[in-house]
C-alpha positions as CSV (number, residue, x, y, z in Angstrom):
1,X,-2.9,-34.9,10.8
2,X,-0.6,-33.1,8.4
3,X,3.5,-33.6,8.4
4,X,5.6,-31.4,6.2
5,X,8.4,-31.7,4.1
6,X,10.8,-31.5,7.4
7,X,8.4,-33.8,9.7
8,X,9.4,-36.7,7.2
9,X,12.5,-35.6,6.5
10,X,14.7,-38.1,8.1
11,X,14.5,-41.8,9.4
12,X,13.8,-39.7,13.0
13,X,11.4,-37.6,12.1
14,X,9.1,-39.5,10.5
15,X,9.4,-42.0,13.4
16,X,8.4,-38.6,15.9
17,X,5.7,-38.0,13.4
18,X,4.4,-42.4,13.4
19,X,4.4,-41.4,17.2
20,X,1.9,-38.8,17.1
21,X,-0.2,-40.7,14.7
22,X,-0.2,-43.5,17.1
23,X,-1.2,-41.7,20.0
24,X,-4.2,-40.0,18.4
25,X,-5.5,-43.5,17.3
26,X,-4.7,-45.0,21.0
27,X,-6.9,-42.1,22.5
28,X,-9.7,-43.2,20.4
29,X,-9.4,-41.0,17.0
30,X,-9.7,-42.7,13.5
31,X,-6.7,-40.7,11.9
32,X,-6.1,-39.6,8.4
33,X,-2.9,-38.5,7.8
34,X,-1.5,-36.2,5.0
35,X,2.2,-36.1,4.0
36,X,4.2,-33.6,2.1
37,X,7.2,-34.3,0.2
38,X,10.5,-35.6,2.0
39,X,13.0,-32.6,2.7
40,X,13.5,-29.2,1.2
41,X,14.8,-27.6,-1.9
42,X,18.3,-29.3,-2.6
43,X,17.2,-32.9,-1.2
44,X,17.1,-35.6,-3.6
45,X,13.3,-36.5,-2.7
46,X,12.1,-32.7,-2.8
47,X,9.7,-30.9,-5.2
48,X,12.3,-28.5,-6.0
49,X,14.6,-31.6,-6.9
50,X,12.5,-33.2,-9.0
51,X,11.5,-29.6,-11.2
52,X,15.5,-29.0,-11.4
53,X,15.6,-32.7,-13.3
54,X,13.8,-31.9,-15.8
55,X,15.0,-28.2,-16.5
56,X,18.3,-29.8,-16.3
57,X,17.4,-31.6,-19.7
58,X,17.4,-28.1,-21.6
59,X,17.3,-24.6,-19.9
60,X,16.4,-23.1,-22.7
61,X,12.9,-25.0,-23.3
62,X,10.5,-24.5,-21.0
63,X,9.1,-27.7,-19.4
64,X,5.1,-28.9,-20.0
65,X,3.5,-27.5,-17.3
66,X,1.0,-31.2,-16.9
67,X,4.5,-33.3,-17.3
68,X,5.9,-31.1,-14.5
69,X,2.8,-31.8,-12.3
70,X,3.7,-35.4,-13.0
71,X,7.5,-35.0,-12.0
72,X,6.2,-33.0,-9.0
73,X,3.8,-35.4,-7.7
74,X,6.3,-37.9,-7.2
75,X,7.2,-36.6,-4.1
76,X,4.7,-36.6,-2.2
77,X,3.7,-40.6,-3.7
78,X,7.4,-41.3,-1.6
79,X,6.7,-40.1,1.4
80,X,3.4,-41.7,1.8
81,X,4.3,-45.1,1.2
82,X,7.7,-44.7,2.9
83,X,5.2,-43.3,6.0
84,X,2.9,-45.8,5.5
85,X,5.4,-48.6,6.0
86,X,6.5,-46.5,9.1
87,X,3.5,-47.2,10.7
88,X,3.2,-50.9,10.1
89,X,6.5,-51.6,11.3
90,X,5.2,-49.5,14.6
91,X,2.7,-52.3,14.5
92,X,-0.4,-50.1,12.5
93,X,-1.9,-51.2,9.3
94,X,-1.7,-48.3,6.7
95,X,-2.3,-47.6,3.8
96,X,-0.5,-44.6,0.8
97,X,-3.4,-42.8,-1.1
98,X,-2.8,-40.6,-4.1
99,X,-4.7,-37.7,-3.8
100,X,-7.5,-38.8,-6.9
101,X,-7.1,-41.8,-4.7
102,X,-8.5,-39.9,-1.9
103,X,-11.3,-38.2,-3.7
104,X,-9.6,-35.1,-4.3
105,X,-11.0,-33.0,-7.6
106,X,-9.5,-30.1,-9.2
107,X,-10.0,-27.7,-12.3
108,X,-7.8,-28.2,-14.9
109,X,-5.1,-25.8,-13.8
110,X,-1.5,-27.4,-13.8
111,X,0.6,-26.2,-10.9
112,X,-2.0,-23.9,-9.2
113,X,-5.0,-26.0,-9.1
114,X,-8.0,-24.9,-6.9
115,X,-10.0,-27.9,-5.3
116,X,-13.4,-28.2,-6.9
117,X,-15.1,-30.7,-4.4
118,X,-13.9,-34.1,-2.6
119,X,-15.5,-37.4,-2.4
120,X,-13.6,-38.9,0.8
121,X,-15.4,-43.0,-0.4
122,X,-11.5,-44.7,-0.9
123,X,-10.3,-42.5,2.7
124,X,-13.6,-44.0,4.3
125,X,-13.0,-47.5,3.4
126,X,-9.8,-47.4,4.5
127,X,-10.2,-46.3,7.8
128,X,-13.1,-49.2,8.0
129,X,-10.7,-51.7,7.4
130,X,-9.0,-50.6,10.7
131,X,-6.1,-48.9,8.7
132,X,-4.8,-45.5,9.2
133,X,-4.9,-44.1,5.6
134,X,-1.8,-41.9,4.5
135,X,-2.9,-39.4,1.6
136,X,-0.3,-37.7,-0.9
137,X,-0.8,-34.2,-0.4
138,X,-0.2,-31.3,-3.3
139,X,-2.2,-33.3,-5.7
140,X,-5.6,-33.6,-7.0
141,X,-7.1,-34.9,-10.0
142,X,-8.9,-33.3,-12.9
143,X,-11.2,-35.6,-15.0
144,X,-11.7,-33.8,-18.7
145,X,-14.8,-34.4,-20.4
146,X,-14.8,-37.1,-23.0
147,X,-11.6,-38.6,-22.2
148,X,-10.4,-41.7,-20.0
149,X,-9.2,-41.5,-16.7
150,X,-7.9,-38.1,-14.8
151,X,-5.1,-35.8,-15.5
152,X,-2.9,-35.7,-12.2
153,X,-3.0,-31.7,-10.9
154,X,-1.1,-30.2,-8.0
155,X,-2.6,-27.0,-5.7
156,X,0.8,-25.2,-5.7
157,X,3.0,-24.2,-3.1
158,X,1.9,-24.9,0.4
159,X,-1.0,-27.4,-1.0
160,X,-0.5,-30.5,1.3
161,X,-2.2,-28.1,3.9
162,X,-4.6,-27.8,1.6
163,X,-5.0,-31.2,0.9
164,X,-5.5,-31.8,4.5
165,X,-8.0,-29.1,6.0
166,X,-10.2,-30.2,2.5
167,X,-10.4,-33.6,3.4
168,X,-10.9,-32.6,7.3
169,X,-14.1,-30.5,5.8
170,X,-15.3,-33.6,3.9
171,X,-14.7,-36.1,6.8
172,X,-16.3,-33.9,9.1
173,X,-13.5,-34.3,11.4
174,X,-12.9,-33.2,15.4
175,X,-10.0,-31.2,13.9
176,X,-7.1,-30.7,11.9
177,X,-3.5,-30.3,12.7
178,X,-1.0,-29.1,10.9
179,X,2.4,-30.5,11.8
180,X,5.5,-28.1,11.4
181,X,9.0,-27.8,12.9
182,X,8.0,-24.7,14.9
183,X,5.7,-24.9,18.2
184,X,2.6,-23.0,16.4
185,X,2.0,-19.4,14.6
186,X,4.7,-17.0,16.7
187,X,4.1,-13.2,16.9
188,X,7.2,-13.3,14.1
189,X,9.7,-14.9,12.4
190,X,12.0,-16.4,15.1
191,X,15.0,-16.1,12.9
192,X,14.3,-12.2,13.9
193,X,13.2,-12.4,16.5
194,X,14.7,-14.9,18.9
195,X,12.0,-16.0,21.8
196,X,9.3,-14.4,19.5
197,X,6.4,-16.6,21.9
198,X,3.7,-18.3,20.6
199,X,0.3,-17.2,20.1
200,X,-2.3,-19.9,21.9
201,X,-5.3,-18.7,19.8
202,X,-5.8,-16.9,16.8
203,X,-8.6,-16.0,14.3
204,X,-8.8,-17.6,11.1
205,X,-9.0,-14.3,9.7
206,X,-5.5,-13.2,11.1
207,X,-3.8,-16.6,10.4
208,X,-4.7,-16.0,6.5
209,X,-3.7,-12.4,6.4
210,X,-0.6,-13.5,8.1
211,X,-0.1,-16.8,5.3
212,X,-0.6,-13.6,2.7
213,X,1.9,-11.4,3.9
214,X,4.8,-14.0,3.5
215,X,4.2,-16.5,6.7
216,X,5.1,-20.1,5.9
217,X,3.6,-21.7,8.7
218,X,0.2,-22.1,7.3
219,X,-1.5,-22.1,3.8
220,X,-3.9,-19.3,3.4
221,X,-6.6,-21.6,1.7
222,X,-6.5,-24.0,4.7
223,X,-7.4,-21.7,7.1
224,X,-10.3,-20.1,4.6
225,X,-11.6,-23.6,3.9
226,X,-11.3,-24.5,7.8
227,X,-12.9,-21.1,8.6
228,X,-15.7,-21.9,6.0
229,X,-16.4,-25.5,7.6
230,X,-16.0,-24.4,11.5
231,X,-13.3,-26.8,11.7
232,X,-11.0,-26.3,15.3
233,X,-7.6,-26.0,13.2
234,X,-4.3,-26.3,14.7
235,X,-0.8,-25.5,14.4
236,X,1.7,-27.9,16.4
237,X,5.6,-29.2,16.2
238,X,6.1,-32.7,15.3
239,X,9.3,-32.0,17.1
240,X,8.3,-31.3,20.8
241,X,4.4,-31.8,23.1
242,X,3.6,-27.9,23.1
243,X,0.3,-27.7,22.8
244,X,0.9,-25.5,20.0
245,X,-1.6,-22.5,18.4
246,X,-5.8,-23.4,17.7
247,X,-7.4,-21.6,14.8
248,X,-10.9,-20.2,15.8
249,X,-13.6,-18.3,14.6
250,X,-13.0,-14.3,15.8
251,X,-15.9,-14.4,17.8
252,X,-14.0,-16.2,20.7
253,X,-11.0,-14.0,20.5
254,X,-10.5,-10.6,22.9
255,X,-11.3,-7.7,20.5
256,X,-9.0,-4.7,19.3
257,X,-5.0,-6.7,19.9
258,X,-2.1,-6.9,18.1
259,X,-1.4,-10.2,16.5
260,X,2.1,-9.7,14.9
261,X,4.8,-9.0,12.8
262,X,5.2,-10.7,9.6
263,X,7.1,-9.9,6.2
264,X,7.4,-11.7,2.3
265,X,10.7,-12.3,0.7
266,X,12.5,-9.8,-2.1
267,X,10.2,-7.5,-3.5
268,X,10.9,-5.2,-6.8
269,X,8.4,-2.0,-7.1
270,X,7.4,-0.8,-10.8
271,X,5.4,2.7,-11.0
272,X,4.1,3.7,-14.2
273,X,3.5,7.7,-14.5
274,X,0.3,8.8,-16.1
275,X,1.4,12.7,-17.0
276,X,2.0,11.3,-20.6
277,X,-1.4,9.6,-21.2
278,X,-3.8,11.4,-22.6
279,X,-6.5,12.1,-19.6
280,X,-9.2,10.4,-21.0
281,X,-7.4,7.3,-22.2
282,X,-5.8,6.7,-18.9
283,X,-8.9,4.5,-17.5
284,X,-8.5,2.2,-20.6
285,X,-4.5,2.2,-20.4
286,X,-4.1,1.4,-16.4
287,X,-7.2,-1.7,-17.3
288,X,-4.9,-2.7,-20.3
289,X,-1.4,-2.9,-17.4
290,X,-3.5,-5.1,-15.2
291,X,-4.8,-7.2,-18.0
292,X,-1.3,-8.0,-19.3
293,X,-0.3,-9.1,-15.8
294,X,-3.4,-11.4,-14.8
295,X,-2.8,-13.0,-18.4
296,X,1.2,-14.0,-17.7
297,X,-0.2,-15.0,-13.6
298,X,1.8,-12.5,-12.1
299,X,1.1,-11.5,-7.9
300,X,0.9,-8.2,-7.4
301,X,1.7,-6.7,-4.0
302,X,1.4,-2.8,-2.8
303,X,-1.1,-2.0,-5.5
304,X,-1.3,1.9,-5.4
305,X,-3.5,3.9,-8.1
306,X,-3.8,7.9,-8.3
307,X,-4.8,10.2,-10.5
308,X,-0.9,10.4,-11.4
309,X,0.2,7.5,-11.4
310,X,-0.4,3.2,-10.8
311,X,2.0,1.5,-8.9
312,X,2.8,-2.2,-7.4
313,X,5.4,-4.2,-6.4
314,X,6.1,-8.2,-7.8
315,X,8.4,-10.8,-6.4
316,X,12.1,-10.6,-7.3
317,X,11.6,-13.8,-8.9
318,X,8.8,-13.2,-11.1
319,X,10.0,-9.6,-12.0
320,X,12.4,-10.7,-15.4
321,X,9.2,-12.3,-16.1
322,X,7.3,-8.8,-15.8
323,X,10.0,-6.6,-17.5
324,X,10.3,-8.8,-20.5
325,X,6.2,-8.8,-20.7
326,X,6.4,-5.2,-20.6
327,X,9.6,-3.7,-22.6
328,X,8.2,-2.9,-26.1
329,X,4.9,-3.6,-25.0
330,X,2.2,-1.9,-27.5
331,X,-1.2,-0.6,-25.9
332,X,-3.6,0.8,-28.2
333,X,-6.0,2.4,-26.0
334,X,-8.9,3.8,-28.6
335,X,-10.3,2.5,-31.5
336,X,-9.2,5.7,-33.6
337,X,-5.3,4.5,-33.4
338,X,-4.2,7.7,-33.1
339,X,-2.1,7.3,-30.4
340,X,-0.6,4.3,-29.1
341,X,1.5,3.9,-26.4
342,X,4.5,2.2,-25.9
343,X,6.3,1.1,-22.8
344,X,10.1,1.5,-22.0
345,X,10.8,-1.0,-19.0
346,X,14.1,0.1,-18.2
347,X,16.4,3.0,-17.6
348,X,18.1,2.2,-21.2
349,X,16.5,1.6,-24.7
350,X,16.6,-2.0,-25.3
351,X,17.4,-3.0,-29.0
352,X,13.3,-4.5,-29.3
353,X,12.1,-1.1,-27.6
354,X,13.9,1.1,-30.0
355,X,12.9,-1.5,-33.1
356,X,9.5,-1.3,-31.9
357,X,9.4,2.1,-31.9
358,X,11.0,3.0,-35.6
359,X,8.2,0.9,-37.0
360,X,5.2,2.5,-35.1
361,X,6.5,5.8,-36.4
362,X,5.0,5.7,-39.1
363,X,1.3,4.8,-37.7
364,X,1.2,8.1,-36.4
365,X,1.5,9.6,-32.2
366,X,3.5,7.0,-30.3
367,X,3.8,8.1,-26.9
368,X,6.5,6.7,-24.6
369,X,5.9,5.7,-21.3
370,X,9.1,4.8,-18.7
371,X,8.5,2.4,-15.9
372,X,9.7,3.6,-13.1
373,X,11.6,0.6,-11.3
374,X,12.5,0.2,-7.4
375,X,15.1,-2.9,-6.8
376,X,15.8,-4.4,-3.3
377,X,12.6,-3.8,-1.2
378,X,11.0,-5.9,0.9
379,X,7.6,-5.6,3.0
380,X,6.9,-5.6,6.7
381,X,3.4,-5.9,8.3
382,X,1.9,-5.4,11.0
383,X,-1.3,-7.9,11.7
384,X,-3.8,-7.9,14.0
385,X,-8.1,-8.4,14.7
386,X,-9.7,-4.8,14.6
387,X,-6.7,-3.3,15.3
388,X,-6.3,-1.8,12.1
389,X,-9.3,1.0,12.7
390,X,-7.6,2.2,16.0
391,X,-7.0,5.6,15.4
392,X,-3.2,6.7,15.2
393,X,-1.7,3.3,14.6
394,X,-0.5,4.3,10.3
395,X,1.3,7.5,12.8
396,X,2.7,5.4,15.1
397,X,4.1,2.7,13.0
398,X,5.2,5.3,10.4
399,X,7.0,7.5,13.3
400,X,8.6,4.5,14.5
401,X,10.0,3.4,11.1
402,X,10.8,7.0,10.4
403,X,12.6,7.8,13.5
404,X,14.6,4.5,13.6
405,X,16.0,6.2,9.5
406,X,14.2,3.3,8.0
407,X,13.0,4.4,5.0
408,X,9.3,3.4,4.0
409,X,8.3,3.8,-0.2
410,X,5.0,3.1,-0.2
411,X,2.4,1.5,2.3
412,X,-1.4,-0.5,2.5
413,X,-3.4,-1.5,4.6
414,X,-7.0,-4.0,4.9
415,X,-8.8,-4.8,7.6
416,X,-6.1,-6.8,9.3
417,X,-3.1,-5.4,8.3
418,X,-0.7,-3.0,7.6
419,X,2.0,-3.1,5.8
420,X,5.3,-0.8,4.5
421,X,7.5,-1.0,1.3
422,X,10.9,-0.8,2.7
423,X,14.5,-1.3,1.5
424,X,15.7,-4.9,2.4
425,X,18.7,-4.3,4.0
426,X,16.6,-2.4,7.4
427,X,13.9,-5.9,7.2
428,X,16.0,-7.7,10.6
429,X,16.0,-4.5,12.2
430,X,12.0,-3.3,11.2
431,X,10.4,-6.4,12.5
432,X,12.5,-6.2,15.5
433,X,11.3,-2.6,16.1
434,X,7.5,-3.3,15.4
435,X,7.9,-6.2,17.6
436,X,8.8,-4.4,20.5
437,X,7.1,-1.6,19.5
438,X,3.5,-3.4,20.0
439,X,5.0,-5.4,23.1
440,X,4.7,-8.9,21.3
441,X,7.4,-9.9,23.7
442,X,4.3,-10.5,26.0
443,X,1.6,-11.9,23.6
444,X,0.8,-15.6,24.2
């Protein structure tokens, strides 16, 4: 049983939350619970909190990335002990488990770890004693070869629900819920769409592809690592007794629906013309873009390649990161050196751009090439299990869009989805319009 950051937010709350815990255990369930931290961004207890104190120290040095795992764990070690004593004063034993604690192991990458395996023994021995064990969620541990103990590591934004559908694998548990402030995974955003009802069943598949697109109700990796395992996973409200959303495998779904409407925050869109690279260099150029962006961790959306051109679109936050990689950048494309190229990453010359270029000069054919940069989009998506192959739906949804003077710069599409680049002042009023448009109104 997983509570989030607004489950344990208050005195209240985490009482609601005790509840629950309690009635699983008085129905004859051994349960595990799995906190995240207490509040949200701005909340002295919350991760976001605790990063901000130590930026605060010096914005202009970047903090250790293992020292802010440390900071960032400290979070969810609050909540757990803070819920733990909840439960004992509701009359429970308990007991607050860090996730090495719990038998969580990671790799060794700080802030984005990736679960390697768990060992559930301290979880197990817990529960033996007749206590309900309380596990830290976000946080792992990664033991590095020759020295003592383990480096604390957390699994990045969204990881208690990792946390917990990993340990449900490994406990080989009835199930695993995921407790939210929302009644289970709606057909959209209900801050868009007010009464947007909540689907009673969905694929793992879908609920992932959702959690991709910009969801927050669910972490993608819990619902692969539940869908991996077979493990009935649910979405439910700490809040209210709706029976909330179950997670299944496809196979127990109606084929060919809609699902819904989902859509990610502030996008920015970056297209790089080819025209100016020389034809046979352009397979080695467009490899040495991508490399340069999987080596500074950067998510690309919108990924579009042509003959002409490469194009994709990065978060709004991450894209000063991205135009500072790329302005000035040097990409040497053939062994020869006769031609390198060089990239301009804004409409102006910067001062390193135009250095940059005075001293290549002299090497021989620099060829500039201009990014091509797209502020204030957003993307909407439509989701849904084998509906993606029905012929006419890219027509329909692009009509739609098109009709309503909504203006749509690029588009994808996978097996479950597709999605539109669109500006992001028309985002209320596009998922409103693909919402009725599919008659989600009446999904359940």
């Amino acid at each position: 049983m997983k509570f989030g950051g607004t489950s344990v937010r208050t005195k209240e709350a985490r009482a609601l939350a005790a509840l629950k815990v309690v009635s699983a255990k008085e129905q004859g369930f051994s349960p595990v619970v799995v906190v995240s931290a207490i509040g949200r961004r701005g909340e002295p207890y919350a991760t976001d909190t605790l990063i901000n104190l130590v930026r605060e120290v010096d914005p202009t040095i970047a903090p250790d990335d293992r020292e802010l795992d440390l900071i960032m764990s400290c979070g969810e070690v609050l909540s757990s002990v803070i819920f733990a004593q909840t439960l004992r004063a509701l009359g429970h034993p308990s007991m607050s488990l860090r996730g090495g604690q719990a038998g969580i192991r990671t790799d060794g990458i700080y802030g984005s770890a990736r679960i390697l395996g768990v060992n559930p023994i301290g979880v197990i021995e817990v529960l033996k004693r007749g206590s309900i064990p309380v596990v830290c969620g976000f946080q792992g541990v990664w033991v590095q070869g020759g020295l003592p103990g383990a480096e604390l590591t957390t699994l990045g934004r969204g990881g208690s629900d990792t946390t917990a559908s990993a340990l449900g694998a490994a406990l080989r548990a009835n199930a695993v819920e995921i407790f939210t402030d929302v009644d289970g995974v709606k057909t959209a955003d209900p801050d868009f769409v007010p009464g947007a009802p909540t689907l009673r069943r969905v694929a793992y598949d879908e609920v992932a592809e959702i959690a991709h697109l910009g969801a927050k109700v669910l972490h993608p990796r819990a619902a692969e690592i539940a869908m991996r395992f077979q493990i009935p996973l649910w979405v439910k409200s700490t809040f209210t007794d709706d029976p909330g959303t179950e997670i299944v495998s496809k196979e127990g779904l109606p084929p060919r629906r809609m699902t819904g409407v989902s859509h990610t925050g502030k996008l920015v869109y970056i297209q790089v013309d080819l025209d100016d690279v020389v034809p046979h260099h352009r397979k080695a150029f467009e490899a040495r873009v991508y490399e340069a962006l999987a080596q500074f961790g950067i998510n690309l959306f919108m990924i579009n390649m042509s003959p002409d051109s490469i194009g994709f679109a990065v978060s709004r936050e991450q894209f000063p990161e991205v135009q500072d990689m790329f302005d000035a950048l040097v990409l040497p494309v053939d062994e020869s050196g006769k031609t390198i190229y060089l990239i301009q990453s804004g409409e102006e010359a910067s001062r390193a751009f135009s250095t940059q270029l005075k001293l290549l000069s002299a090497l021989g054919n620099t060829q500039v090439i201009k990014l091509r940069i797209t502020e204030g989009c957003t993307m909407v998506s439509v989701v849904g299990q084998s509906t993606m192959q029905q012929p006419g739906l890219f027509y329909k949804v692009l009509s739609a869009l098109t009709e309503a003077q909504i203006a749509v710069l690029q588009t994808s599409d996978s097996d479950y989805s597709l999605s539109c680049l669109i500006p992001e002042s028309e985002l209320r009023r596009a998922v409103s319009l693909l919402h009725s448009l599919f008659s989600l109104d009446q999904a359940s």
